[in-house]
C-alpha positions as CSV (number, residue, x, y, z in Angstrom):
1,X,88.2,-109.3,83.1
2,X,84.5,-111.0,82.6
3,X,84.0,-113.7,80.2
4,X,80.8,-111.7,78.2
5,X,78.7,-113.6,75.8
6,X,76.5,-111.2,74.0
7,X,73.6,-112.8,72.5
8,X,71.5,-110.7,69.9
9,X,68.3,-111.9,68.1
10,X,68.4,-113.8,65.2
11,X,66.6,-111.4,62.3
12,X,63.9,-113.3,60.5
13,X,64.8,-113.9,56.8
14,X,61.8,-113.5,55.1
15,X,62.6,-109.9,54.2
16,X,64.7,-106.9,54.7
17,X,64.8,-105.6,57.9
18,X,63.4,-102.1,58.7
19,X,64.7,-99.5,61.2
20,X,62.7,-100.6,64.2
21,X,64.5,-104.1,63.9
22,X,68.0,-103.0,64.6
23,X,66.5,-100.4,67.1
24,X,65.6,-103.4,69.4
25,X,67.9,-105.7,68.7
26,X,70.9,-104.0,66.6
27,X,72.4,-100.7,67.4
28,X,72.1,-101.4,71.7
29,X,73.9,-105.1,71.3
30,X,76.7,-103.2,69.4
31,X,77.2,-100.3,71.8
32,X,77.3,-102.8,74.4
33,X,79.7,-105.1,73.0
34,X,82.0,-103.1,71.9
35,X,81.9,-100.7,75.3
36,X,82.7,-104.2,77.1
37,X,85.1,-105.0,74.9
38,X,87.0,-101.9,75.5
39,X,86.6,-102.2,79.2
40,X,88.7,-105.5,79.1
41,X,86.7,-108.3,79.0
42,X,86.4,-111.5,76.4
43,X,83.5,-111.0,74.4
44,X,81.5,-113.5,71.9
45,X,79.0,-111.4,69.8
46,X,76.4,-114.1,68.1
47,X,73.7,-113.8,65.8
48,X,72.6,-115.1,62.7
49,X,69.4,-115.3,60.1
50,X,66.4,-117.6,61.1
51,X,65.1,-118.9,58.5
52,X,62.5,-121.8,58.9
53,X,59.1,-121.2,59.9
54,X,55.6,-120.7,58.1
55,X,56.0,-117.2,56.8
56,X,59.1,-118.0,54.8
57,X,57.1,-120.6,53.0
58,X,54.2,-117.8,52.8
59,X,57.0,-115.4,51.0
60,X,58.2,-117.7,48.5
61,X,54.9,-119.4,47.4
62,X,54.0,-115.4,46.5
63,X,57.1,-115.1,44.7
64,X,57.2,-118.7,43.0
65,X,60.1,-119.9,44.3
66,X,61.7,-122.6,47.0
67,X,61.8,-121.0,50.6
68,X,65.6,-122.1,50.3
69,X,66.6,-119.1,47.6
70,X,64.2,-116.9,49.7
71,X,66.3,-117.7,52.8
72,X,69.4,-117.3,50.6
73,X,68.6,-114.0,49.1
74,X,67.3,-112.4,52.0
75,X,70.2,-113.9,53.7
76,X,72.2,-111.6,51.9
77,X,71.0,-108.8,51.9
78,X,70.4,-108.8,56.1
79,X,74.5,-109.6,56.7
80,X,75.0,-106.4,53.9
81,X,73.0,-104.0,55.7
82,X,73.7,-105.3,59.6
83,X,77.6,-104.8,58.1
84,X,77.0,-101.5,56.6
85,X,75.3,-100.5,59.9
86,X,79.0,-101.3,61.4
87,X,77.6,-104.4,63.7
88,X,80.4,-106.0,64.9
89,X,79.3,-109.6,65.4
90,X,82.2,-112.1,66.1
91,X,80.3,-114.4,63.8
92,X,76.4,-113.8,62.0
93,X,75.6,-117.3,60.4
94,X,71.9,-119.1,59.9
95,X,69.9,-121.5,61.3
96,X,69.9,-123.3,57.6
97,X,74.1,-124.9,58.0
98,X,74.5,-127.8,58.7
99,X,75.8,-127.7,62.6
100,X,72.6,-125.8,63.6
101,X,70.8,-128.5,62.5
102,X,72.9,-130.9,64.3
103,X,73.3,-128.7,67.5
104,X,69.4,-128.3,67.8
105,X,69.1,-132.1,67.4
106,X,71.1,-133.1,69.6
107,X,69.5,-130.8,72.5
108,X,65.5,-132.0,71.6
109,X,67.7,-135.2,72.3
110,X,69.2,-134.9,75.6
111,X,65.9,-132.7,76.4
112,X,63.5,-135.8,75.3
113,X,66.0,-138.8,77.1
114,X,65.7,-136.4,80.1
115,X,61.9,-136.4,80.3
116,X,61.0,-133.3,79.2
117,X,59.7,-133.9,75.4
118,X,55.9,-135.6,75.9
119,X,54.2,-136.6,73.1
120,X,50.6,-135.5,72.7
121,X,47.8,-135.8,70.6
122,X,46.4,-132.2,69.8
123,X,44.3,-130.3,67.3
124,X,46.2,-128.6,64.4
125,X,44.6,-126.4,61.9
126,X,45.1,-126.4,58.6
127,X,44.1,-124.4,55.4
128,X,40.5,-126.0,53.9
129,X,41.8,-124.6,50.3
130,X,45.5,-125.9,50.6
131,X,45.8,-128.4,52.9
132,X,48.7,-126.8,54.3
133,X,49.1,-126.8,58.1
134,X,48.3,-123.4,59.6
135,X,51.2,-122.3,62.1
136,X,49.8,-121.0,65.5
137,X,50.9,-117.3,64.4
138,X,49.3,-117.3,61.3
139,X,45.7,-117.7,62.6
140,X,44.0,-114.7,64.4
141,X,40.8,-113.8,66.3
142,X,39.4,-112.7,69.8
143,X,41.6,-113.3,73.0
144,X,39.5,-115.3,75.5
145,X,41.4,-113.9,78.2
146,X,41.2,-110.5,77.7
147,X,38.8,-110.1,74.2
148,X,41.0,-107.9,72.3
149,X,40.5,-108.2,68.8
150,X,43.8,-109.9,66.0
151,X,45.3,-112.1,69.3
152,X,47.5,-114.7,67.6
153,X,47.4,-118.2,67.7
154,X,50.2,-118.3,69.6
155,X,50.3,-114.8,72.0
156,X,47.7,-111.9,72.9
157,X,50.2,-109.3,72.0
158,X,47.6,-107.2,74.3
159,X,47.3,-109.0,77.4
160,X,50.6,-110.8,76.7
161,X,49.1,-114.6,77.6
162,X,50.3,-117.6,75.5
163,X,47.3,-119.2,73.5
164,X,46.5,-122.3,71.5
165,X,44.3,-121.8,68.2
166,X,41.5,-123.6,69.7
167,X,41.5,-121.1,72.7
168,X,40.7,-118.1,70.2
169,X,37.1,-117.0,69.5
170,X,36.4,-116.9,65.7
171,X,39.5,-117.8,64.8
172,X,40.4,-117.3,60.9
173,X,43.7,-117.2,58.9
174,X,45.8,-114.5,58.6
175,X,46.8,-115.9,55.0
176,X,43.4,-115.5,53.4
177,X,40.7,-115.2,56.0
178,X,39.0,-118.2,55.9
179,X,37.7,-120.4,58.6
180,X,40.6,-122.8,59.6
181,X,39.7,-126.6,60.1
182,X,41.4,-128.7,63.0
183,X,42.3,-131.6,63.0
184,X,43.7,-134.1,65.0
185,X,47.9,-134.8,65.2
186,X,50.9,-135.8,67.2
187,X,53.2,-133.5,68.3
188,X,56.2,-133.6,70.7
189,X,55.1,-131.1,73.9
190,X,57.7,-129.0,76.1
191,X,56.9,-130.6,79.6
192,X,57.1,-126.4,81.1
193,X,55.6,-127.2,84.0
194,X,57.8,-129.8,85.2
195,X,60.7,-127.1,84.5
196,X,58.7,-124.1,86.1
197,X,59.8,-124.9,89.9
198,X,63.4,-123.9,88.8
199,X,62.3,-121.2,86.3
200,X,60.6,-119.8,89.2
201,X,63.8,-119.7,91.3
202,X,65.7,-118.5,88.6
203,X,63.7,-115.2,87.9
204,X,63.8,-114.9,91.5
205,X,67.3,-114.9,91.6
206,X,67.5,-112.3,88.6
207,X,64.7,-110.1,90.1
208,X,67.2,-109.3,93.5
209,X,69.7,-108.4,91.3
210,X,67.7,-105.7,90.8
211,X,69.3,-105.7,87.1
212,X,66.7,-106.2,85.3
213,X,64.3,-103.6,83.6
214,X,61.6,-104.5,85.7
215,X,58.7,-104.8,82.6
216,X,60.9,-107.2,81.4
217,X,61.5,-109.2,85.3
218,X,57.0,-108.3,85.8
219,X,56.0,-110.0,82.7
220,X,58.3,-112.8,82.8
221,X,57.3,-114.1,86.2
222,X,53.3,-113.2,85.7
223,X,54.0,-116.0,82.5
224,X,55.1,-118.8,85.1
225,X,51.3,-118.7,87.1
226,X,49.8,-120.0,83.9
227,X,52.2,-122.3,82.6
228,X,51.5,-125.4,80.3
229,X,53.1,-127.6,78.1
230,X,54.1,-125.9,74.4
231,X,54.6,-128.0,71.1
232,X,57.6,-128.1,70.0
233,X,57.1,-129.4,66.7
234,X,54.9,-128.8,63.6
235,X,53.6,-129.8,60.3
236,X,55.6,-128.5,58.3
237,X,57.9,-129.6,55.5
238,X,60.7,-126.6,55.9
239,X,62.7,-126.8,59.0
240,X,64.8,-129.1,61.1
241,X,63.6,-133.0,61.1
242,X,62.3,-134.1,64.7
243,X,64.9,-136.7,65.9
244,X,63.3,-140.2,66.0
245,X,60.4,-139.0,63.3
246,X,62.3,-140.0,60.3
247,X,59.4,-141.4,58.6
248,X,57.4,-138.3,59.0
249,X,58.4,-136.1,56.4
250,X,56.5,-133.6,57.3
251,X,57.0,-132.9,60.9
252,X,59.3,-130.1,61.8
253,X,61.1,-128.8,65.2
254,X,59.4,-125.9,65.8
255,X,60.9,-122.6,64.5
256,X,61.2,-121.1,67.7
257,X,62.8,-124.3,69.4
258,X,65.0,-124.2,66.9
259,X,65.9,-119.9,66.6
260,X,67.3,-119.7,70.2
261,X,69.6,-122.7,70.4
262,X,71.0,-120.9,67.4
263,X,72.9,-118.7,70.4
264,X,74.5,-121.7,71.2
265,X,75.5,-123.2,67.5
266,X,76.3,-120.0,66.0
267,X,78.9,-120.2,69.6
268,X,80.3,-124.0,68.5
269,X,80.4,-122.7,65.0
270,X,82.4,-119.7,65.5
271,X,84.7,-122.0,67.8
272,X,85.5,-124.6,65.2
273,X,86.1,-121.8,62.8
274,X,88.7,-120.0,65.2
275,X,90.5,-123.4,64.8
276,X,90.0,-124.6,69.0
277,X,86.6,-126.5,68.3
278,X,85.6,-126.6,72.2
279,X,86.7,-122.6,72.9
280,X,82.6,-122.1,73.1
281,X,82.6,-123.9,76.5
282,X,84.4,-120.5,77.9
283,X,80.8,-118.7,77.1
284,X,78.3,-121.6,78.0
285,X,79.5,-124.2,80.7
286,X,81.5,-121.3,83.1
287,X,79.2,-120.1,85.7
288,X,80.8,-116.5,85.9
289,X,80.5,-115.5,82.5
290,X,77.8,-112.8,82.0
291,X,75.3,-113.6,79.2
292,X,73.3,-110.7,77.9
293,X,70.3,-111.2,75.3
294,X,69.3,-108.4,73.1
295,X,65.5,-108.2,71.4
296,X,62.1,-106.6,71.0
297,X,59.6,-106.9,73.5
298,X,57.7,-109.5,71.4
299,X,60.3,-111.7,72.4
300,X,60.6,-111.7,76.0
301,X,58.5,-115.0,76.5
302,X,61.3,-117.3,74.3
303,X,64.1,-115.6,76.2
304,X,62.9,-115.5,79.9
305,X,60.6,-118.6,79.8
306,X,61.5,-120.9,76.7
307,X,64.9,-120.6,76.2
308,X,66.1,-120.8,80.3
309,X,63.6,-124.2,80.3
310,X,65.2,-125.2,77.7
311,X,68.8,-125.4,78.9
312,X,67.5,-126.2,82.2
313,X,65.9,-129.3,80.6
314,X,69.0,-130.4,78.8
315,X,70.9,-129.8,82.4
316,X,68.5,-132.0,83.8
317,X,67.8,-129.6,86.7
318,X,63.5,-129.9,86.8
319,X,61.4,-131.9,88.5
320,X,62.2,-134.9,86.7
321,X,65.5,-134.8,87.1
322,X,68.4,-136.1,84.1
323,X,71.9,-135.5,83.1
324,X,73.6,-132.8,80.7
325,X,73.9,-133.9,77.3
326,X,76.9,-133.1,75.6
327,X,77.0,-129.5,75.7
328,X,77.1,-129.5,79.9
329,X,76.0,-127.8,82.2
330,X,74.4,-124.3,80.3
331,X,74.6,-120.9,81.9
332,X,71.3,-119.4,81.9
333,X,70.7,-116.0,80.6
334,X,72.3,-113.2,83.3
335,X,69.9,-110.5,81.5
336,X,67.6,-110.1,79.4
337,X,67.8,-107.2,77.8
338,X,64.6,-105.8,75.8
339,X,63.7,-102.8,74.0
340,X,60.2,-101.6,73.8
341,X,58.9,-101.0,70.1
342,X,59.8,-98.3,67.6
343,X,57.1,-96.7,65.8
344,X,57.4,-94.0,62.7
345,X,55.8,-90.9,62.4
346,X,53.2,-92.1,65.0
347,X,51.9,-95.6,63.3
348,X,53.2,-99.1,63.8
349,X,55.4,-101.0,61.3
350,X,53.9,-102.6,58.5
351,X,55.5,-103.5,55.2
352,X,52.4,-104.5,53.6
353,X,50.8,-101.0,54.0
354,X,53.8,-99.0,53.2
355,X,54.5,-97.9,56.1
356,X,58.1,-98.8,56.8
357,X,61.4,-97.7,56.5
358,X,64.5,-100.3,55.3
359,X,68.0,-100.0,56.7
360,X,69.1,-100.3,53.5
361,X,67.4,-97.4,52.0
362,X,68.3,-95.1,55.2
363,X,71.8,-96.3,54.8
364,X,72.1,-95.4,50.7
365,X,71.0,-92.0,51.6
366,X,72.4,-91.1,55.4
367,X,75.3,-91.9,57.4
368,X,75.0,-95.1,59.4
369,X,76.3,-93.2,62.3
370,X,73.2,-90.7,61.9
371,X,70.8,-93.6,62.3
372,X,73.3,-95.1,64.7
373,X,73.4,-91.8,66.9
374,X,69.4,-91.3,66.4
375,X,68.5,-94.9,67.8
376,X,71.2,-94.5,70.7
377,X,69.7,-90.9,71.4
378,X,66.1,-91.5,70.9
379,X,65.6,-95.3,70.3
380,X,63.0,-97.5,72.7
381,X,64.9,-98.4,75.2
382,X,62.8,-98.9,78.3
383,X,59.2,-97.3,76.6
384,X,57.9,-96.9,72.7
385,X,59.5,-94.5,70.6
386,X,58.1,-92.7,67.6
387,X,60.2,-92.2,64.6
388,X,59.8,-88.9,62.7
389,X,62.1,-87.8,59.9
390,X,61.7,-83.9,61.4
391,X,63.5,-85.6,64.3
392,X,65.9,-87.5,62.6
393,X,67.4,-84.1,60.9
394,X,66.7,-82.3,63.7
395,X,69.3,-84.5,65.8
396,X,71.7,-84.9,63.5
397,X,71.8,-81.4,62.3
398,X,71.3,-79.5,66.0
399,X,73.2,-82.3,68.0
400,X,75.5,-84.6,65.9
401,X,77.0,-82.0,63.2
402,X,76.4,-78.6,65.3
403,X,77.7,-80.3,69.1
404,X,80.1,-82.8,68.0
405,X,81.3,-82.4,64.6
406,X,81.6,-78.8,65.3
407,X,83.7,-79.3,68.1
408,X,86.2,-81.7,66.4
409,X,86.3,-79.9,63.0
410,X,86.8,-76.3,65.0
411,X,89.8,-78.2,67.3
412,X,91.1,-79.8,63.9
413,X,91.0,-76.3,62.1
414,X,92.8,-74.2,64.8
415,X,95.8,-76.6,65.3
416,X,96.1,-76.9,61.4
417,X,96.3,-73.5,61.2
418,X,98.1,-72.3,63.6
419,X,101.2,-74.8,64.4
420,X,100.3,-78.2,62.0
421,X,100.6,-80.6,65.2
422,X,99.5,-81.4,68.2
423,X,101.4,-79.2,70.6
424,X,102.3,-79.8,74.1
425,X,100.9,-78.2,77.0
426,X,102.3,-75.3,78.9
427,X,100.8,-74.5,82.3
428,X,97.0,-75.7,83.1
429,X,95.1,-72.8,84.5
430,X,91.9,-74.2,86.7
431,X,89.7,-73.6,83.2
432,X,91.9,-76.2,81.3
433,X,91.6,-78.7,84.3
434,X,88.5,-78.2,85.7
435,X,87.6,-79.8,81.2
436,X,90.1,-82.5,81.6
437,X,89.2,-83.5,85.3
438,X,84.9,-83.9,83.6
439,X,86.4,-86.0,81.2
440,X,87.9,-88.2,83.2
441,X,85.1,-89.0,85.2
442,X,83.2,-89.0,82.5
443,X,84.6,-92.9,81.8
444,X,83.2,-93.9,84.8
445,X,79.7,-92.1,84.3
446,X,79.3,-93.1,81.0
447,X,80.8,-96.6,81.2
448,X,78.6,-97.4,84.5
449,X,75.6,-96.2,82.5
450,X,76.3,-98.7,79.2
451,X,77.0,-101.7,82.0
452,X,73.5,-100.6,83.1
453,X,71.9,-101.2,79.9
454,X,71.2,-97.2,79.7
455,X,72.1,-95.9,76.2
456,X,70.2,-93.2,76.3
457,X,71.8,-91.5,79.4
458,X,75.2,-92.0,78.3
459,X,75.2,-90.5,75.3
460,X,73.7,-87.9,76.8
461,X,76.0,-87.4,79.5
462,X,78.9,-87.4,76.3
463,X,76.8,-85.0,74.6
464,X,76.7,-82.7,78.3
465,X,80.6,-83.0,77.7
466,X,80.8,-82.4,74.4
467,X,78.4,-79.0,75.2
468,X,81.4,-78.8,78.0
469,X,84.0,-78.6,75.5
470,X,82.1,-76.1,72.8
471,X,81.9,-73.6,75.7
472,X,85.8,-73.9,77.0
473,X,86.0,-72.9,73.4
474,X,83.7,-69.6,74.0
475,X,85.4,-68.8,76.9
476,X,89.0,-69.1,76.0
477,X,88.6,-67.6,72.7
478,X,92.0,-69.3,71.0
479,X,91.0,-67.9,67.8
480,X,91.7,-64.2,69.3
481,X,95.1,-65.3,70.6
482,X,97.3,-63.4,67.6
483,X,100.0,-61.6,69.5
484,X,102.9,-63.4,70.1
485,X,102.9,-63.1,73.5
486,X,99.7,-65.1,73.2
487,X,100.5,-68.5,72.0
488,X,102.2,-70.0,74.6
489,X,98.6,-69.9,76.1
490,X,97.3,-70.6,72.4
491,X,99.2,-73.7,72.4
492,X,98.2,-75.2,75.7
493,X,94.3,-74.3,74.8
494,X,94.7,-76.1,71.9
495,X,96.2,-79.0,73.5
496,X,93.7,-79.5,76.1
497,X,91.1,-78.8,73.3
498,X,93.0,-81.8,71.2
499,X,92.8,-83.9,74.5
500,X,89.2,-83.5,75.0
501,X,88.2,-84.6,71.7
502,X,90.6,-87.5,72.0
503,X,88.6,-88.6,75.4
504,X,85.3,-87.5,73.9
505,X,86.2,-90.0,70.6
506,X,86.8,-92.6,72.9
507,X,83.5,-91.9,75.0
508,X,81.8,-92.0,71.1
509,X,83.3,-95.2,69.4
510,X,80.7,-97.6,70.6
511,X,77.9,-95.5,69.6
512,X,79.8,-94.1,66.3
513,X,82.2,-96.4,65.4
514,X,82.5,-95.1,61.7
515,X,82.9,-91.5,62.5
516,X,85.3,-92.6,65.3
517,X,88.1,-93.5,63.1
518,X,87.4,-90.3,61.1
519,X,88.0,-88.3,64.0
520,X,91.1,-90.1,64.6
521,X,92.6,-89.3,61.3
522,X,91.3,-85.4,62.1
523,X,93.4,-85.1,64.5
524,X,96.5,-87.3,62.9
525,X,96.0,-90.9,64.5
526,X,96.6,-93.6,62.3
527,X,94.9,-97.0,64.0
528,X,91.7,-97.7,63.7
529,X,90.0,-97.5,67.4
530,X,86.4,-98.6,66.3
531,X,87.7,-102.0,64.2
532,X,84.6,-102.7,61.7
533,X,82.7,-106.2,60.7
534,X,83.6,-107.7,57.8
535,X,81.7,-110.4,55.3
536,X,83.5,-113.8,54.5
537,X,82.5,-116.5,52.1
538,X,82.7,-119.7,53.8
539,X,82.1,-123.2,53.2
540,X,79.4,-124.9,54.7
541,X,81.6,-127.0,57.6
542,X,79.5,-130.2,57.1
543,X,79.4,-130.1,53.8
544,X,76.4,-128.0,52.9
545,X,75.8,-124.9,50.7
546,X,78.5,-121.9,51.2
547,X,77.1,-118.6,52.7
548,X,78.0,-115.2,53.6
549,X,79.1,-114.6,57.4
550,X,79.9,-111.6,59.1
551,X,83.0,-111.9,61.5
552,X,86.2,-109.3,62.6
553,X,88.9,-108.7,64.8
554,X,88.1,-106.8,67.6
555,X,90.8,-107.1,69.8
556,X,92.9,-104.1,69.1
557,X,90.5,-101.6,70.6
558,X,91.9,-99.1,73.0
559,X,90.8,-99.8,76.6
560,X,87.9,-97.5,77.9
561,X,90.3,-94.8,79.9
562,X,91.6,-91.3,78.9
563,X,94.2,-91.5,76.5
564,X,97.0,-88.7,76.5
565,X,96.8,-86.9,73.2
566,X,99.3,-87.5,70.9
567,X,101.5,-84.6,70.9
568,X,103.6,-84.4,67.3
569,X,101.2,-85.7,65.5
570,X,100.5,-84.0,62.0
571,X,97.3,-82.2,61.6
572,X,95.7,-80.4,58.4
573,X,93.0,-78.9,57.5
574,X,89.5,-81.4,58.4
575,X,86.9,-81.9,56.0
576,X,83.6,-82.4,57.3
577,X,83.1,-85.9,59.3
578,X,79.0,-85.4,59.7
579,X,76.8,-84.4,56.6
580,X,74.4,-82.0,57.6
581,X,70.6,-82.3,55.9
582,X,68.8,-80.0,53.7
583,X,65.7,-79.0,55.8
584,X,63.5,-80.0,52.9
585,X,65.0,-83.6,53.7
586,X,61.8,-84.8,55.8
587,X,59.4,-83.1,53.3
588,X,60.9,-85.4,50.7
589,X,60.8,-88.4,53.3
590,X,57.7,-87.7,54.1
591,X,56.3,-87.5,50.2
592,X,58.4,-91.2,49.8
593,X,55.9,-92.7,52.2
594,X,52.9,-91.4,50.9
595,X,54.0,-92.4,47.6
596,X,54.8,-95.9,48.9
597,X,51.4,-96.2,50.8
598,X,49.4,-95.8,48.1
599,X,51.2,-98.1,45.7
């Protein structure tokens, strides 16, 4: 058993999330965690909202209100949907309770006393109409590196360099295009270069692993050869206080500082929660636990170059030396796992314009485990992926209910109508065990290809076996067995037929955990294999406002191996498990769009 700590971005509370979210960071975390979970090891699954940062202010100035009930409401309605999506999350908090705010302190602490925080007198911009400070990614204009037009302060999205403000030509804001003014301020500067020495030697160490997808392991180290310090705090008035700049109201840890330590609180709170306040350390100060981090690809440079330096500055392991703060000795990152973007019906994301589709509204109108199957199928795992609504009934009409749901309802059907139970096996003929023996090597195939980060290929290697199954239906032909002489034969077809759904359920649950437990009552189980995520109330531990969290049990999960079928158990006539679409159902997605884009 591996200690596995599985460490998925933090969704950004100032709005709903859309489909391409939970494509990067939602749907492959769960799959993973759940497959591990199954093969025997102790998993932590944390996540929560992040909620400080410019653009939440941005969102509730439109709206009128306080950036605290934006973060609460959209709070909300992210745990409801991740939930609804079946996300199984050992705890989902926020970077707004009060041990976040004390956990992030207390690292820009140990970080700072260890050398790594300098102080530094910079430009900052700010807004000539407001006098609000302008945050990095809110001003845009021409990449000096590369000249490509809408580079952020912050990034060139297309040449993938880190920038300043200043270093953009023509910059203007992104808020309401106008020329941003500079001005002089002091800020508190990530020291990266005297951490890239043992940055370097990390990636190293992760590139001969030869684990990592290698855009991810490429564009992490081309980062290091242009390294410099980054602030790590802002004007601001909504976010975490900078330790030591009491008197300065209006000086903020940066967002981004702030968002990945959330990994570790959201650890220490789900320990002090579970009642053994320092059961975190299992995850963070063991060096043989694996840590996995799930995201986008726009947020590779926090996860392979900020976050590591970091923990590596708080484990006083640069140049300049130090001791751990409280927290130890951190284990850095053993992959980082990113998927590329997800784009719909051939354009990229955009709220503003329209062009977006909300979890929330796929999941009042589909099955979860539709979208679920759809991202796992045909999601961007290791290149962009387009999004079309033809495609989305397409798979789950041709693939989900025709391959899979037909199999199980057709298995379900014959033993309910012909004996009411699962029956035993007589004597295998090489056609029953030539099924069985695919299916048990199918746990290894498909279990070697999730460890590998490789959704894609195992579902397609259960779908292979599912197409496996559908023909020893053809070829058998138990629905022609009505002579008497027949049915011992009948009854041993139909066994194997029961067995290989069984296996094939198991192969499914971390990729369809809903429909799992639906096949398992098909075929007269009674436990649930695929246990779901759950939202708790809770009290703020230090005292602060209550929220919503989402937490379960996910220890009784059956372990990733063939199961033998339970014979006696009572079977009656299935109802559908998958809802196949109306053709006309991308037509009317289709007209939804439009009708949103020109509103």
């Amino acid at each position: 058993m591996s200690t596995v700590l599985s460490a998925v971005a933090w969704p950004y509370a100032n709005g709903p999330r859309h489909i391409g979210h939970v494509a990067g960071f939602g749907v492959p975390s769960d799959v993973f965690s759940r497959y591990m979970r199954m093969a025997g090891n102790d998993v932590l699954m944390v996540s929560g909202t992040d909620e400080h940062g410019t653009p939440i202010l941005v969102a509730a100035d439109a709206e009128g209100i306080s950036a605290r009930e934006l973060a609460d409401r959209n709070n909300r309605l992210i745990v409801e949907d991740l939930v609804a999506l079946g996300l199984s999350y050992d705890l989902f908090t926020r970077t707004t309770t009060r041990n976040h705010y004390q956990v992030v302190q207390d690292m820009f602490v140990t970080v700072r006393d260890n050398g790594y925080m300098v102080e530094e007198t910079t430009s900052g911009a700010i807004s000539p109409s407001t006098g609000r400070t302008l945050p990095d990614r809110y001003i845009e204009g021409t990449c000096p590196i590369c000249g490509a037009g809408g580079a952020r302060g912050d990034q060139c999205d297309s040449c993938g360099n880190q920038l300043d403000p200043t270093d953009l030509i023509d910059p203007v804001s992104r808020i309401n295009g106008e020329t941003p003014e500079f001005i002089e301020t002091s800020h508190w500067f990530l020291d990266l270069p005297a951490l890239a020495g043992e940055l370097g030697r990390w990636l190293d160490e992760r590139e001969a692993t030869g684990l990592w997808r290698p855009n991810v392991i490429r564009f992490s180290q081309n980062i290091l050869g242009d390294i410099k310090p980054r602030a790590m705090s802002r004007d601001i008035d909504w976010g975490i206080p900078v330790p030591g700049w009491e008197d300065q109201p209006n000086k903020r840890l940066y967002v981004w500082f702030d968002a990945v330590i959330g990994y570790l609180s959201a650890s220490i709170e789900w320990a002090r929660r579970s009642g053994d306040p320092e059961a975190w350390r299992t995850w963070w100060n063991d060096p043989e636990t694996l840590a996995y981090y799930f995201m986008g690809k726009d947020n590779i440079v926090f996860h392979s170059q900020i976050w590591p330096a970091e923990m590596i500055a708080q484990n006083g392991q640069g140049d300049k030396g130090g001791e751990p703060g409280r927290f130890g000795e951190l284990t850095l990152p053993t992959e980082v796992v990113s998927s590329e973007f997800l784009t719909m019906e051939g354009k990229k994301f955009s709220s503003s314009k329209g062009v977006v589709i909300y979890v929330r509204d796929v999941l009042e109108r589909y099955q979860p485990d539709a979208l679920r199957y759809f991202i796992s199928a045909a999601g961007p795992e290791n290149q962009d992926s387009d999004f079309t609504w033809t495609d989305f009934v397409s798979r789950t009409n041709n693939e989900l209910v025709a391959g899979w749901g037909n199999l199980v309802n057709r298995t379900a059907a014959m033993i309910a109508k012909n004996v009411g139970e699962i029956p035993a096996a007589g004597e295998l003929e090489e056609i029953d065990r030539a099924l069985l023996d695919q299916l048990r090597e199918g746990f290894s195939t498909v279990g070697g290809l999730i460890e590998a980060h490789r959704q894609r290929a195992a579902i397609t290697e259960i779908m292979r076996l599912v197409g496996e199954a559908n023909a020893y239906v053809s070829r058998t032909e138990p629905f022609k067995m009505k002579a008497e002489e027949q049915r011992p034969r009948l009854l041993t077809v139909l066994h194997v037929l029961a067995q290989a759904v069984t296996d094939l359920n198991t192969m499914m649950s971390p990729f369809l955990p809903h429909s799992a437990n639906e096949v398992e009552k098909a075929l007269g189980g009674s436990r649930q294999i695929a246990p779901m995520p759950q939202i708790v109330e809770v009290e703020d531990l230090d005292g602060g406002p209550g929220y919503p969290i989402i937490t379960g049990d996910y220890t009784d999960v059956p372990a990733w191996a063939h199961h033998p079928v339970g014979v006696g158990q009572t079977v009656t006539k299935p109802t559908g498990i998958f809802v196949k679409l109306d053709p006309k159902t991308a037509e009317q997605e289709l007209e939804r769009l439009e009708a949103a884009a020109e509103g």
